[in-house]
C-alpha positions in Angstrom: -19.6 -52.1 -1.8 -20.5 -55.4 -3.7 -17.8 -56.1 -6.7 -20.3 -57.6 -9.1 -18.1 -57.9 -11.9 -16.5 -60.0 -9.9 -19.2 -61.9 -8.4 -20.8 -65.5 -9.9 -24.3 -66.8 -8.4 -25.6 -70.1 -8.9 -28.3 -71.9 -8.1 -28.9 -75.9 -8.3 -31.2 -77.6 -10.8 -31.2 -81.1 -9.1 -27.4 -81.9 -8.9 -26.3 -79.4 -11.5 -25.3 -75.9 -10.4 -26.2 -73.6 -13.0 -24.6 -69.8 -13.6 -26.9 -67.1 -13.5 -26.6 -63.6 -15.2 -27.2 -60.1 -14.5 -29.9 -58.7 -16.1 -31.2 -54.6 -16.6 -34.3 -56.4 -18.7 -36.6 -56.7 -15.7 -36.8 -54.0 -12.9 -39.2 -52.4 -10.9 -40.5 -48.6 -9.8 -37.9 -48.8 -6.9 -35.2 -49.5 -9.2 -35.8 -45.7 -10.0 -36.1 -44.3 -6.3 -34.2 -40.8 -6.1 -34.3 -41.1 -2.6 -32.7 -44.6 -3.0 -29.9 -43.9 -5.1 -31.2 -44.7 -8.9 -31.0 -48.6 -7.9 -27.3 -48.5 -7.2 -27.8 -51.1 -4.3 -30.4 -53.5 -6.4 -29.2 -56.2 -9.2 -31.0 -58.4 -10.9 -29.6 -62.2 -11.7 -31.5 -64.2 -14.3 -30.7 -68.5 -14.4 -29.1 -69.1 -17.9 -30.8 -72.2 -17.6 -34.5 -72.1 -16.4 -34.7 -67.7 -16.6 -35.5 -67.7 -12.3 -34.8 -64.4 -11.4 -33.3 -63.4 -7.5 -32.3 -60.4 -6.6 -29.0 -58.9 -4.6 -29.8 -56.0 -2.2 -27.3 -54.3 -1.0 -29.2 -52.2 2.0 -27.9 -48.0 2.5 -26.0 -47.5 5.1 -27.7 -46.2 8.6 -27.1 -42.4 9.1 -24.7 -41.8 11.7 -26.6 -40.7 15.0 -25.6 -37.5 16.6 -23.6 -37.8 19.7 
């Protein structure tokens, strides 16, 4: 599990790295998947600087096969 607390992104405006934020503001019909977990594995980051947006996936773990 992902410590985003924890966590700082960046991206790079020319030379300048610039500190993005987590965001709830912006998300999508997956973001509200049951089947997914209620977006526990999806956040949102937002550039303090120019508002770009990426997003951190964290994918669910395989089901364990049957031996």
């Amino acid at each position: 599990m992902i410590d985003y607390q924890n966590m700082k992104l960046m991206h790079y405006h020319g030379d300048e790295a610039a500190a993005m934020s987590e965001t709830t503001s912006h998300h999508d019909a997956a973001s509200h998947d049951l089947e997914q977990g209620v977006g526990w594995h999806r956040r949102i980051f937002r550039c303090n600087t120019c508002d770009e947006e990426v997003i951190v996936e964290i994918q669910p773990p395989e089901p364990a096969a049957n031996a």
